[in-house]
N, CA and C atoms of all chains as a GROMACS GRO file, in nm:
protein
  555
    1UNK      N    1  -1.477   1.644   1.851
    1UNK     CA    2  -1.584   1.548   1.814
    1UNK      C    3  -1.573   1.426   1.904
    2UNK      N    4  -1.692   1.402   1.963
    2UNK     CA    5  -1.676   1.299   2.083
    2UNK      C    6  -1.699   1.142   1.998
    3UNK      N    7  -1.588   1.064   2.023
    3UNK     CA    8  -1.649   0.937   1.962
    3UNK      C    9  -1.731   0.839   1.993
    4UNK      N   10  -1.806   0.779   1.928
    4UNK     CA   11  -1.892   0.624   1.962
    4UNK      C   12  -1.834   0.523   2.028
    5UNK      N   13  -1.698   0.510   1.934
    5UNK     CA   14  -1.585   0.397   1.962
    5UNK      C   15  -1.469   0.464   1.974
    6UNK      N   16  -1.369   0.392   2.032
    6UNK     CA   17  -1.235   0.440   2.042
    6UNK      C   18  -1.130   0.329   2.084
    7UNK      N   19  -1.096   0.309   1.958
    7UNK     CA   20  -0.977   0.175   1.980
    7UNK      C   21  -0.848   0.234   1.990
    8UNK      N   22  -0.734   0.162   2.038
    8UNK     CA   23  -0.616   0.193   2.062
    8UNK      C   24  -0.566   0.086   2.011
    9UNK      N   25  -0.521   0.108   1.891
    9UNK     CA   26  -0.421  -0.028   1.875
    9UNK      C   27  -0.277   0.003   1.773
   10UNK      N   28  -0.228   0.088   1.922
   10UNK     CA   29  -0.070   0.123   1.941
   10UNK      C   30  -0.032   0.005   1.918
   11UNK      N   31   0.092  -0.046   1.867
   11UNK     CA   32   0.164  -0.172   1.861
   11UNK      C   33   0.128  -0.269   1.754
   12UNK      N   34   0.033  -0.263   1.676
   12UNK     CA   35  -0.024  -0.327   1.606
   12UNK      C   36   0.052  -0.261   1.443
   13UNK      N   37   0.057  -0.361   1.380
   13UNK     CA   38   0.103  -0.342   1.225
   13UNK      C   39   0.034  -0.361   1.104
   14UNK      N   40   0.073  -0.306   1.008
   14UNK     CA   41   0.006  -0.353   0.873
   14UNK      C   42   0.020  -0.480   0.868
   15UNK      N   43  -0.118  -0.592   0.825
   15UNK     CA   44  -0.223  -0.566   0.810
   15UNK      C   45  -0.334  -0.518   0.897
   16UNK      N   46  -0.243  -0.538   1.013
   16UNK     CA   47  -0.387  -0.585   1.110
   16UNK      C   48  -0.432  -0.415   1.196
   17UNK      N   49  -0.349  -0.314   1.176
   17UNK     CA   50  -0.416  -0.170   1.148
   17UNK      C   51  -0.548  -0.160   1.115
   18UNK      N   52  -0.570  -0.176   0.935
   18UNK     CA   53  -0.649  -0.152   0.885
   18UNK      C   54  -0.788  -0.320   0.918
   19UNK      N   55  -0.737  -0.407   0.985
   19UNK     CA   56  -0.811  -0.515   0.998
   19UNK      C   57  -0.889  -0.485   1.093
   20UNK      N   58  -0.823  -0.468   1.208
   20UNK     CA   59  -0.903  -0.391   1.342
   20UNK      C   60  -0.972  -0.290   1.313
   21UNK      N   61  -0.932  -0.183   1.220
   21UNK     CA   62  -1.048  -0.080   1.199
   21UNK      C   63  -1.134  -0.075   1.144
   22UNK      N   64  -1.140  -0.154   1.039
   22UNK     CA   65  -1.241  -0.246   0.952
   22UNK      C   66  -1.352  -0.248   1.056
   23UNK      N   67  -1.269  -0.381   1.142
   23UNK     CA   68  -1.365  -0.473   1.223
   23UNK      C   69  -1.446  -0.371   1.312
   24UNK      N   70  -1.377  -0.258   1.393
   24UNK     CA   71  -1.487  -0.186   1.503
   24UNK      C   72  -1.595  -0.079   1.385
   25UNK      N   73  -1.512  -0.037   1.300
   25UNK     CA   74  -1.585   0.013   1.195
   25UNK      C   75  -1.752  -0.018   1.156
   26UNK      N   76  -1.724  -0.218   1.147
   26UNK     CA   77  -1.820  -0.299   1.106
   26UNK      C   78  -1.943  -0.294   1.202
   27UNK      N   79  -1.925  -0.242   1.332
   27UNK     CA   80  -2.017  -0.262   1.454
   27UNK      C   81  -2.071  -0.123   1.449
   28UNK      N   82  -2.033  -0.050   1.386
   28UNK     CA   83  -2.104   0.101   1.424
   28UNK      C   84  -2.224   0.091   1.311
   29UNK      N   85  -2.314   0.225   1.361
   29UNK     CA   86  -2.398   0.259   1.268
   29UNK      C   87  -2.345   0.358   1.133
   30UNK      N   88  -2.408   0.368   1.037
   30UNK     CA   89  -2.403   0.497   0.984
   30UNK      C   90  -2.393   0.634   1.061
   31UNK      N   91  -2.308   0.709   1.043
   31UNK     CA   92  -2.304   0.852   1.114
   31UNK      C   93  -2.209   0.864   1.225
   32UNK      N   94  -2.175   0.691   1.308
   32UNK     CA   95  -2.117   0.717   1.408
   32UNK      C   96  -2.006   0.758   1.408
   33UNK      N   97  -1.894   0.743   1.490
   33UNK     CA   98  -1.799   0.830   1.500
   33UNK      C   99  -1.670   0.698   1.549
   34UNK      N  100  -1.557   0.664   1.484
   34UNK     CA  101  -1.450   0.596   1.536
   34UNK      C  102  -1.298   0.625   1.550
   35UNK      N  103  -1.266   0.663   1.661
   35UNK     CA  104  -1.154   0.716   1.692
   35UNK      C  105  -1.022   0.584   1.683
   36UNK      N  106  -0.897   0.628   1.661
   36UNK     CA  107  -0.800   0.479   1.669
   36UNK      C  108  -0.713   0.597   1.720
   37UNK      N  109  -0.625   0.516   1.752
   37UNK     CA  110  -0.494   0.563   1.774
   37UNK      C  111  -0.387   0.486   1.732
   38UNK      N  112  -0.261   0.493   1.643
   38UNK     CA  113  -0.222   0.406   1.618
   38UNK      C  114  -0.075   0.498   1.606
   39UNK      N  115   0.060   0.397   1.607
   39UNK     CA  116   0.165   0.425   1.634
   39UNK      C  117   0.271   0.393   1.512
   40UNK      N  118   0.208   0.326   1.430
   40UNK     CA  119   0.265   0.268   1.338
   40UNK      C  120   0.234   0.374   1.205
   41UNK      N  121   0.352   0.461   1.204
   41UNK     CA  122   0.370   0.554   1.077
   41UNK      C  123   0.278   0.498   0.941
   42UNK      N  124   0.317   0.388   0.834
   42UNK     CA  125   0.243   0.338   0.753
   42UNK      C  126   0.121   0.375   0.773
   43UNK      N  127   0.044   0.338   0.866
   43UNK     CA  128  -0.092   0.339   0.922
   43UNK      C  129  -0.171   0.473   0.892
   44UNK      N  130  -0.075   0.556   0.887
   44UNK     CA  131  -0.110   0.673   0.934
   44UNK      C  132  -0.186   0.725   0.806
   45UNK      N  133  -0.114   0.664   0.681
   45UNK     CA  134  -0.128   0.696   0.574
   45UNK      C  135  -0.260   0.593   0.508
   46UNK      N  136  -0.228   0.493   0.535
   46UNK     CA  137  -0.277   0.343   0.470
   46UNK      C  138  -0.420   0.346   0.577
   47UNK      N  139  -0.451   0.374   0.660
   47UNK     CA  140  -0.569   0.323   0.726
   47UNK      C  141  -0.666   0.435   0.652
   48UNK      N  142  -0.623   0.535   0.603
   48UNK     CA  143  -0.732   0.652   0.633
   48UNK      C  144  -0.761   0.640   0.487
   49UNK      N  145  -0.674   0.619   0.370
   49UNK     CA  146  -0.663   0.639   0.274
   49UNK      C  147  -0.773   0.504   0.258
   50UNK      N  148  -0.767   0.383   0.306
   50UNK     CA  149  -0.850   0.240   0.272
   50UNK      C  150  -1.003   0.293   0.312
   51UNK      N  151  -0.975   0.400   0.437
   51UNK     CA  152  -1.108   0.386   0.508
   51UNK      C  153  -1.207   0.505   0.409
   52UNK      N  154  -1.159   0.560   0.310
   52UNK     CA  155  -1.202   0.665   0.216
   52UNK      C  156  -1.257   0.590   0.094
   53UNK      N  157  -1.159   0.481   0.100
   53UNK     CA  158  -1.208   0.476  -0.066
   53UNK      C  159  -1.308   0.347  -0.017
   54UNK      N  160  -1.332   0.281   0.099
   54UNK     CA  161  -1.441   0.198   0.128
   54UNK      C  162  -1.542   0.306   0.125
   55UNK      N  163  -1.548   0.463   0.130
   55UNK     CA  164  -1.628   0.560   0.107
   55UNK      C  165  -1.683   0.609   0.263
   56UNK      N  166  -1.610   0.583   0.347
   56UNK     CA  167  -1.641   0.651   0.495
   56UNK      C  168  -1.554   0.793   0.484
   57UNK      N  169  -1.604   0.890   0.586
   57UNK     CA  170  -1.518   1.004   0.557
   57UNK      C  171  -1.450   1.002   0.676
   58UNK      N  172  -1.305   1.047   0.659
   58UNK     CA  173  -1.201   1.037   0.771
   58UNK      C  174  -1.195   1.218   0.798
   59UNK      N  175  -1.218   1.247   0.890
   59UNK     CA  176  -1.221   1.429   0.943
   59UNK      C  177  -1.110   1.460   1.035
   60UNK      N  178  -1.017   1.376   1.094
   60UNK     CA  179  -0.930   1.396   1.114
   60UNK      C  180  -0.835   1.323   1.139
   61UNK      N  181  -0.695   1.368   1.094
   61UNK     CA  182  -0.604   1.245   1.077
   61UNK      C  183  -0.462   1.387   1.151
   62UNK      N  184  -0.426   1.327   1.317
   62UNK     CA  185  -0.352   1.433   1.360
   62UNK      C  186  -0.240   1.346   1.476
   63UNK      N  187  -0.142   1.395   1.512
   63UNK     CA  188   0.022   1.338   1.581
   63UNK      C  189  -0.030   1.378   1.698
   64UNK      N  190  -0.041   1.333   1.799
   64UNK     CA  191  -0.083   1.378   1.957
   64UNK      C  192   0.053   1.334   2.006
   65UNK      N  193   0.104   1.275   2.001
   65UNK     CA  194   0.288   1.301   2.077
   65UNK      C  195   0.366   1.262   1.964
   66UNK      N  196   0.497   1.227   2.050
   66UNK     CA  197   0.629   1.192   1.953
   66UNK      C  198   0.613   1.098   1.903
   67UNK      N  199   0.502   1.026   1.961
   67UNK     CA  200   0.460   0.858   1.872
   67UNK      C  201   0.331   0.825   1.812
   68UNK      N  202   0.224   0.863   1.822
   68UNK     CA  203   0.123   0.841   1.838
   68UNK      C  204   0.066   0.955   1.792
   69UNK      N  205  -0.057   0.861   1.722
   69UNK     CA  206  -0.128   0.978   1.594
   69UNK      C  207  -0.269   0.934   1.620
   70UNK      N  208  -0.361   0.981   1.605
   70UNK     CA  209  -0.532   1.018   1.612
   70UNK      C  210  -0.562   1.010   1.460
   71UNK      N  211  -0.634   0.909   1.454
   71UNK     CA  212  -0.732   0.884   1.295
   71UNK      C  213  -0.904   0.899   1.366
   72UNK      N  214  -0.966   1.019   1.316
   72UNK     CA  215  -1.125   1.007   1.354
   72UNK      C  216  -1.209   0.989   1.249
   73UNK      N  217  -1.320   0.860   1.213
   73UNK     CA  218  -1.339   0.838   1.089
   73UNK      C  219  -1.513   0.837   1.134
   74UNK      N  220  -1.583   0.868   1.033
   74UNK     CA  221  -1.731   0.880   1.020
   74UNK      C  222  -1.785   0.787   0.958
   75UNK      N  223  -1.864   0.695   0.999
   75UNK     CA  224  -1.888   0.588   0.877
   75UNK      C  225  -2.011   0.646   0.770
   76UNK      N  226  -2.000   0.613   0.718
   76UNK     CA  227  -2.141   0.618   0.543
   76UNK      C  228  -2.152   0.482   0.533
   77UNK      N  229  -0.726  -0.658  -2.077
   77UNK     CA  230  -0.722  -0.657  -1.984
   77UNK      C  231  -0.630  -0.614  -1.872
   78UNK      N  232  -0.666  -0.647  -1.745
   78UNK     CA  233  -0.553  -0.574  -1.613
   78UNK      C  234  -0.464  -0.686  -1.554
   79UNK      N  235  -0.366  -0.668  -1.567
   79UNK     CA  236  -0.291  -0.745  -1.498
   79UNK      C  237  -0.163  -0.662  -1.352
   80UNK      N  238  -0.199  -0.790  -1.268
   80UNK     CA  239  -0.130  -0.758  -1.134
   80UNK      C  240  -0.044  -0.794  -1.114
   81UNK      N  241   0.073  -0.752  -1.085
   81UNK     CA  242   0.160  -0.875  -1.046
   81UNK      C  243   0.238  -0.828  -0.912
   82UNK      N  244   0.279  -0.913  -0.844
   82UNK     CA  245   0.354  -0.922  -0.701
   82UNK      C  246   0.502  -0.940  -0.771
   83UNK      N  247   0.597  -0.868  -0.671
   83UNK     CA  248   0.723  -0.934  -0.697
   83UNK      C  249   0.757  -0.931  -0.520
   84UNK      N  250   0.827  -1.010  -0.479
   84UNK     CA  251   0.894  -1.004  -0.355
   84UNK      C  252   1.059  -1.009  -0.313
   85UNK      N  253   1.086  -1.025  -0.444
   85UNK     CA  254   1.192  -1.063  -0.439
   85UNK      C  255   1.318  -0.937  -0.460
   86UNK      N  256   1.472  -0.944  -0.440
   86UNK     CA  257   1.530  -0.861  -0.471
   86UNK      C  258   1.584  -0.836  -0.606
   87UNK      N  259   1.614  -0.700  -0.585
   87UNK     CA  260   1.626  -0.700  -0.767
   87UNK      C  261   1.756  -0.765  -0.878
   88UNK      N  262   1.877  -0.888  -0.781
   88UNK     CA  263   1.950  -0.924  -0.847
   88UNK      C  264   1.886  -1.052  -0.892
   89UNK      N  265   1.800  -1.079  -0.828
   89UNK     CA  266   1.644  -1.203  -0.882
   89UNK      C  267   1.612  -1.208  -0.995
   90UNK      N  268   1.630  -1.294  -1.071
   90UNK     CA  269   1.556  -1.325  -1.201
   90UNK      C  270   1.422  -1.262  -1.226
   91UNK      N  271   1.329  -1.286  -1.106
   91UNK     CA  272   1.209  -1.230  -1.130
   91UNK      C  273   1.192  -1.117  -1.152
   92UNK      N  274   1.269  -1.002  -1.109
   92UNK     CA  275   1.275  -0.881  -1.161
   92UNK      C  276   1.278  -0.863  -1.347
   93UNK      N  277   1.375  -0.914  -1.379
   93UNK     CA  278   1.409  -0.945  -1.521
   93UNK      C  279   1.241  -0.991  -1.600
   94UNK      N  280   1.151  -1.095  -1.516
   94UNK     CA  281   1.076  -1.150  -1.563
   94UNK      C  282   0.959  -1.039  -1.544
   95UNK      N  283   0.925  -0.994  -1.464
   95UNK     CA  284   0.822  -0.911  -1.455
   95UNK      C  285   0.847  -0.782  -1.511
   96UNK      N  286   0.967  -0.761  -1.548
   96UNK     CA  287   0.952  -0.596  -1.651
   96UNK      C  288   0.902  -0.643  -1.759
   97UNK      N  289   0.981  -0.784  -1.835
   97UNK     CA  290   0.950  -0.819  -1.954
   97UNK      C  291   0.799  -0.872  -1.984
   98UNK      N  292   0.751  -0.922  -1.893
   98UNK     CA  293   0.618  -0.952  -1.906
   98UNK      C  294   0.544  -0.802  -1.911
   99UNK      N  295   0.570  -0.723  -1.804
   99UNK     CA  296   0.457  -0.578  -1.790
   99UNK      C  297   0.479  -0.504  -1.927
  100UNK      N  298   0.622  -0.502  -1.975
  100UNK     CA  299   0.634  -0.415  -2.060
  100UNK      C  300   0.540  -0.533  -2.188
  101UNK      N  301   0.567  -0.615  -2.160
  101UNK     CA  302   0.464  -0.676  -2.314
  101UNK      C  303   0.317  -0.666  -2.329
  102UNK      N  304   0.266  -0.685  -2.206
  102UNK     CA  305   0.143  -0.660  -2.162
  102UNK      C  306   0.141  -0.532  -2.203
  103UNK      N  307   0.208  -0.386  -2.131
  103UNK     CA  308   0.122  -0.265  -2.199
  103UNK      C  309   0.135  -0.275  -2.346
  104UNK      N  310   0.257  -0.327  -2.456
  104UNK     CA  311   0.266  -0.278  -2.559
  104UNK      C  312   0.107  -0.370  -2.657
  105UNK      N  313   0.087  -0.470  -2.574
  105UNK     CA  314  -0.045  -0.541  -2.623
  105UNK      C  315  -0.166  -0.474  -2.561
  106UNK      N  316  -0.152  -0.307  -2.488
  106UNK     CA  317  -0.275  -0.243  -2.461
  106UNK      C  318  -0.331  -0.289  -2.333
  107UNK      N  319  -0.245  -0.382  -2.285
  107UNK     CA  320  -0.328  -0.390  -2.092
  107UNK      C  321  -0.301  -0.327  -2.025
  108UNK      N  322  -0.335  -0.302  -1.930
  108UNK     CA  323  -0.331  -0.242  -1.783
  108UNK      C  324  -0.178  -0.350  -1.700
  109UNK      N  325  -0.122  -0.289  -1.594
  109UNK     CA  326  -0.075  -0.300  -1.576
  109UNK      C  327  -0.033  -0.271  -1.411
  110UNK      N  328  -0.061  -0.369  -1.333
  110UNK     CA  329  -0.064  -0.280  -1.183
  110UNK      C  330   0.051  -0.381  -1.122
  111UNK      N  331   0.204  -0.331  -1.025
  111UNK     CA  332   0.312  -0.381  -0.979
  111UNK      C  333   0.289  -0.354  -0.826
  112UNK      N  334   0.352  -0.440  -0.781
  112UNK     CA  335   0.254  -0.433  -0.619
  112UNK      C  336   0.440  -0.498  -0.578
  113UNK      N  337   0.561  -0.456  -0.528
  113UNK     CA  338   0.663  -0.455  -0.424
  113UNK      C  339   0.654  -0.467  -0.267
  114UNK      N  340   0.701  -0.620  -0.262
  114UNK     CA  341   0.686  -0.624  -0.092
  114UNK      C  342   0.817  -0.721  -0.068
  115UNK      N  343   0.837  -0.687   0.034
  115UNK     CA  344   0.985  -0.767   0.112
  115UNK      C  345   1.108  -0.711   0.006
  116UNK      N  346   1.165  -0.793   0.012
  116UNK     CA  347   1.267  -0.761  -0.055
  116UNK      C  348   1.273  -0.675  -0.180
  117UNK      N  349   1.167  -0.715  -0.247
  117UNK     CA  350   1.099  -0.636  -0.371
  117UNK      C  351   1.074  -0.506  -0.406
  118UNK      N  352   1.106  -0.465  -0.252
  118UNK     CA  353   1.118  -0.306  -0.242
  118UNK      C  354   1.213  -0.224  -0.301
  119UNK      N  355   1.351  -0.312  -0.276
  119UNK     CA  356   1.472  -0.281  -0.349
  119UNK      C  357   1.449  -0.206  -0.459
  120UNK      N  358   1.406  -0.314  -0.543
  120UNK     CA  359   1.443  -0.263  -0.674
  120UNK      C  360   1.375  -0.098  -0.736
  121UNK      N  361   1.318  -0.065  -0.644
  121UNK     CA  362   1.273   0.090  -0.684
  121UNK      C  363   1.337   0.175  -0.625
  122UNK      N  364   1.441   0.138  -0.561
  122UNK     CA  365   1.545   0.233  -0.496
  122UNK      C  366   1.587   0.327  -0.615
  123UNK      N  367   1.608   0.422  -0.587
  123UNK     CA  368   1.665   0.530  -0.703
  123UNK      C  369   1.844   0.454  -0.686
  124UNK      N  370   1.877   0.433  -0.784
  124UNK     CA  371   2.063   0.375  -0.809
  124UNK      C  372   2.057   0.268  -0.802
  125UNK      N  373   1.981   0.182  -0.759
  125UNK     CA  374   1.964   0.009  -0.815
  125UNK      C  375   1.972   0.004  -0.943
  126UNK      N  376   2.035  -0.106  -0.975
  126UNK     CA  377   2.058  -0.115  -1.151
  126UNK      C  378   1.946  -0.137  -1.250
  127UNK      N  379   1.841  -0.207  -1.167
  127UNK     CA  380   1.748  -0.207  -1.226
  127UNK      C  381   1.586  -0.131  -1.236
  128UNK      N  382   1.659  -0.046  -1.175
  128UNK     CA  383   1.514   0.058  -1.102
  128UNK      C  384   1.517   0.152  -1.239
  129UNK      N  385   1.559   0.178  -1.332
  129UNK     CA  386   1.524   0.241  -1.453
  129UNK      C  387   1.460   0.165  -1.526
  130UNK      N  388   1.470   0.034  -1.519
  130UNK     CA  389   1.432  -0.013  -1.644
  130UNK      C  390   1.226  -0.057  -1.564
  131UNK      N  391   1.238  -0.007  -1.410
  131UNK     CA  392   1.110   0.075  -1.330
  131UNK      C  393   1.045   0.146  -1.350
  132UNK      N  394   1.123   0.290  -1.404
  132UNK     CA  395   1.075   0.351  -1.414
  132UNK      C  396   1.057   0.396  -1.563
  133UNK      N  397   1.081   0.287  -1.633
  133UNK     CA  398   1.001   0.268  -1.762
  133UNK      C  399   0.874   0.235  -1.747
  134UNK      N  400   0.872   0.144  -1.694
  134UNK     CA  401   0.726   0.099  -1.710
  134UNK      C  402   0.620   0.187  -1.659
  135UNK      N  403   0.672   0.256  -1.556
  135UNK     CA  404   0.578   0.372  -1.524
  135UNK      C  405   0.532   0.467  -1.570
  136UNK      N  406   0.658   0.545  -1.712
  136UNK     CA  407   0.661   0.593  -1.804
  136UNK      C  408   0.560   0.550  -1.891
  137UNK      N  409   0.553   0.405  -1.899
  137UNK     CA  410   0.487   0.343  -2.035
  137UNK      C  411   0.328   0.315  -1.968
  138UNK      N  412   0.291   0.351  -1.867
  138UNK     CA  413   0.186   0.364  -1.772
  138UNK      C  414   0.147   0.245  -1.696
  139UNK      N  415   0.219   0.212  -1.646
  139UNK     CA  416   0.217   0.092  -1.551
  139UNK      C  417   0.172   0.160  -1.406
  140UNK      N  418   0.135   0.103  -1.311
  140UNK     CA  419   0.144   0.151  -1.202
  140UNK      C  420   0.172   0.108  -1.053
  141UNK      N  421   0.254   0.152  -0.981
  141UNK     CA  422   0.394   0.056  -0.906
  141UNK      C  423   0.354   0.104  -0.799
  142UNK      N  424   0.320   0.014  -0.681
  142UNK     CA  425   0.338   0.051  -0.548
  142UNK      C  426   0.418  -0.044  -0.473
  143UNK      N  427   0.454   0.021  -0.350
  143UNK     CA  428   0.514  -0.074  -0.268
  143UNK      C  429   0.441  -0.088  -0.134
  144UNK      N  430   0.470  -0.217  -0.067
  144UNK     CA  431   0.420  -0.209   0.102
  144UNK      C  432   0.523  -0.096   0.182
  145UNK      N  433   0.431   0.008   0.239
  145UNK     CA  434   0.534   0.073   0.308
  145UNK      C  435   0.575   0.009   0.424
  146UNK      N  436   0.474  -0.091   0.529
  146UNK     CA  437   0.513  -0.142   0.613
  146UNK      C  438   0.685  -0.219   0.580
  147UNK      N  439   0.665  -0.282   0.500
  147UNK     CA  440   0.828  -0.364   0.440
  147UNK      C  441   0.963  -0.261   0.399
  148UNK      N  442   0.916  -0.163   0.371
  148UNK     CA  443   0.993  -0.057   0.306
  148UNK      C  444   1.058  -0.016   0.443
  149UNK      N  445   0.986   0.052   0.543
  149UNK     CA  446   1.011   0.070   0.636
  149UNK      C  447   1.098   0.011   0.745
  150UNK      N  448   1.064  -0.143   0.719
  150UNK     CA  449   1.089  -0.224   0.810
  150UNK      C  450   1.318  -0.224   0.755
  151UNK      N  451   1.281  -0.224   0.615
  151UNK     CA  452   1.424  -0.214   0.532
  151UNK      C  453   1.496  -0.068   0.544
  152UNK      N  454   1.467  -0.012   0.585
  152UNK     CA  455   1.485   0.180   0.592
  152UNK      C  456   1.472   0.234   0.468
  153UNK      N  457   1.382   0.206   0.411
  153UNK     CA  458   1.365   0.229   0.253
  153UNK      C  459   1.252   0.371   0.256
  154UNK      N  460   1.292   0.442   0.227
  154UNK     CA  461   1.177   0.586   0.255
  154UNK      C  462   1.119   0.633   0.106
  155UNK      N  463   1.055   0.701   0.121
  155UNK     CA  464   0.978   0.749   0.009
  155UNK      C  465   1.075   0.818  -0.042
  156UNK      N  466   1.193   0.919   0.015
  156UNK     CA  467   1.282   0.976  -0.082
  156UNK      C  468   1.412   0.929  -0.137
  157UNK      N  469   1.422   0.790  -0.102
  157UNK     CA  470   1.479   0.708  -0.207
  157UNK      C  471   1.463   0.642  -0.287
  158UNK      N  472   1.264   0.640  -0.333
  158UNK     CA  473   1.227   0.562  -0.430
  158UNK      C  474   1.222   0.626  -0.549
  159UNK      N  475   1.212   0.575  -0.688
  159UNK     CA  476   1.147   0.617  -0.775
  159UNK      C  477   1.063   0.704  -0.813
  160UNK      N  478   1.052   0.859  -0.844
  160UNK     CA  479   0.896   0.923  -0.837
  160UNK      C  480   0.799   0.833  -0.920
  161UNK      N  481   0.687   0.832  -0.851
  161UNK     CA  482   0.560   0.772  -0.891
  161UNK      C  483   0.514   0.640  -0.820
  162UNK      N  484   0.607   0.630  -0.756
  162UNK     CA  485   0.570   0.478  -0.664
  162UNK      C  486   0.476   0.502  -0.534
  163UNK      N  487   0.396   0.416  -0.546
  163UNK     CA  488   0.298   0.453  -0.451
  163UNK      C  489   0.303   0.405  -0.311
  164UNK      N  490   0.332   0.415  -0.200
  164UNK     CA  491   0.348   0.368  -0.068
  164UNK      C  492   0.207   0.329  -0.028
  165UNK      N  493   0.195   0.231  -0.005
  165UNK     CA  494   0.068   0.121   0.023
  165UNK      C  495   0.083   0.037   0.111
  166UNK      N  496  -0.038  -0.027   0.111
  166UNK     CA  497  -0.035  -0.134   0.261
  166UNK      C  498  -0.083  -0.301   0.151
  167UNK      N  499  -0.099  -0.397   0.315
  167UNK     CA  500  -0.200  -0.466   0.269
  167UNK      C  501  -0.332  -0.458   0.196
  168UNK      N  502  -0.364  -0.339   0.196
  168UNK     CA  503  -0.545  -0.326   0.195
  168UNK      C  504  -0.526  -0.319  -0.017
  169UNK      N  505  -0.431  -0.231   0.005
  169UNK     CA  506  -0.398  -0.188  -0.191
  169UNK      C  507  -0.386  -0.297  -0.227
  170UNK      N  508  -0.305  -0.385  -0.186
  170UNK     CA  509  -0.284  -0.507  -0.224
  170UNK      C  510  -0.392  -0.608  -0.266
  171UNK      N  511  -0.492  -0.647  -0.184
  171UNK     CA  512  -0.638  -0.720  -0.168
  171UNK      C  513  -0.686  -0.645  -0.274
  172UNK      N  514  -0.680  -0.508  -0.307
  172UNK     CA  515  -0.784  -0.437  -0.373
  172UNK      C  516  -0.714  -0.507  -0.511
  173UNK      N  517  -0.583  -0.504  -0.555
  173UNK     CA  518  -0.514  -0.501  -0.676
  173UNK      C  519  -0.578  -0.678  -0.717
  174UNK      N  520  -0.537  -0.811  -0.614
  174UNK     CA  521  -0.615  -0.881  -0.635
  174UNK      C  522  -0.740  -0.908  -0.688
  175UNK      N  523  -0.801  -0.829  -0.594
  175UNK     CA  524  -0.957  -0.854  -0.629
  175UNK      C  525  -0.991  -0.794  -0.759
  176UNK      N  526  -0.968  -0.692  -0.797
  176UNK     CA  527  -0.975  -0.641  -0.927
  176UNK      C  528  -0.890  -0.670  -1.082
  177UNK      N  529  -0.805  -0.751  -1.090
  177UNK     CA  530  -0.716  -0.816  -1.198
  177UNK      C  531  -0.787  -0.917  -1.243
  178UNK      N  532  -0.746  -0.924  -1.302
  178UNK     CA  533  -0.838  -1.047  -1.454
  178UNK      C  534  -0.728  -1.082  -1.454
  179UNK      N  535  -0.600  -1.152  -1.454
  179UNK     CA  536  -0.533  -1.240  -1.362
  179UNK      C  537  -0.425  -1.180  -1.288
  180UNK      N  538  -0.353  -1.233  -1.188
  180UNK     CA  539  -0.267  -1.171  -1.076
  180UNK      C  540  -0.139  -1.300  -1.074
  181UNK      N  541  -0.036  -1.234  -1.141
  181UNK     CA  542   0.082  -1.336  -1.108
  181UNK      C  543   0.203  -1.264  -1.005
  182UNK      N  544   0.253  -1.415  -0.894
  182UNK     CA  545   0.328  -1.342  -0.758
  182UNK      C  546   0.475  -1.417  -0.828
  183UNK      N  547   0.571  -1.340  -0.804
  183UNK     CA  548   0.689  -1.380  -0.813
  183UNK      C  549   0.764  -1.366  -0.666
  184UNK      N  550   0.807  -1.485  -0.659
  184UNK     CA  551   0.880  -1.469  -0.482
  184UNK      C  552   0.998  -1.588  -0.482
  185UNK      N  553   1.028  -1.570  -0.401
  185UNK     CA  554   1.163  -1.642  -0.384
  185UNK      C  555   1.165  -1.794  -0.309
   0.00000   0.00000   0.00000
């Protein structure tokens, strides 16, 4: 699934994970597509789980190396 | 009503002492009950802390306990040394537990 957006914000921590994804989140349309990448384990769990119950659907949540994980979220 | 409460502190802290006794009075008066663990506060849901039973009472008695995993983490505190039923959470649970309590008391150090 090709994304709209695609942030990288490796290095970044709780809160500001789920703050940044919020925020590019906030710029898309309905339907679009927002990719993150993020490095911070917590995140992995806590971004996707916030970005669900704000009622967007998250379609994939996957480890692309030894550090670094892929959250792809759909907004509603 | 729902009540929130923060603890931050560790569990040889008074506030520990204070926030069971308050949650546990609150459910037996029929409220809600939501425990939100960050910083140090994580401790006390360690499984073998002295006071992490009298934790996992309240959870028993239907309270409901999360911690920041970011802090947990940061302490090497993992999900399989906590308490079953504790919920690993962020900031965002947190704001939500706020925003939704009909009042929210923080205990910190």
């Amino acid at each position: 699934m090709q994304p709209d957006r695609l942030i990288d914000i490796r290095g970044e921590v709780c809160p500001y994970t789920y703050v940044k994804s919020k925020l590019a989140l906030e710029e898309l349309e309905p339907g679009q597509v927002l990719e993150l990448i993020v490095d911070h384990k917590p995140a992995v769990e806590n971004v996707p789980r916030s970005m669900e119950n704000e009622g967007h659907e998250v379609v994939e949540v996957s480890q692309i190396n030894k550090t670094d994980y892929k959250i792809v979220v759909i907004k509603r | 009503m729902k009540f929130g409460m923060l603890l931050t502190t560790s569990p040889e802290s008074q506030n520990s002492e204070t926030v069971i006794n308050l949650a546990e009075a609150a459910l037996e008066a029929g409220h809600k009950v939501e425990l939100f663990l960050m910083d140090d506060g994580v401790y006390n849901v360690v499984t073998g802390a002295g006071i992490s039973a009298r934790f996992a009472e309240l959870i028993t008695k239907g309270a409901s306990l999360a911690l920041c995993a970011h802090t947990a983490e940061e302490r090497g505190v993992e999900k399989e040394d906590c308490l079953e039923g504790v919920g690993f959470a962020g900031q965002y649970e947190l704001a939500c537990m706020v925003n939704e309590a009909d009042r929210f008391l923080t205990f910190g150090g």
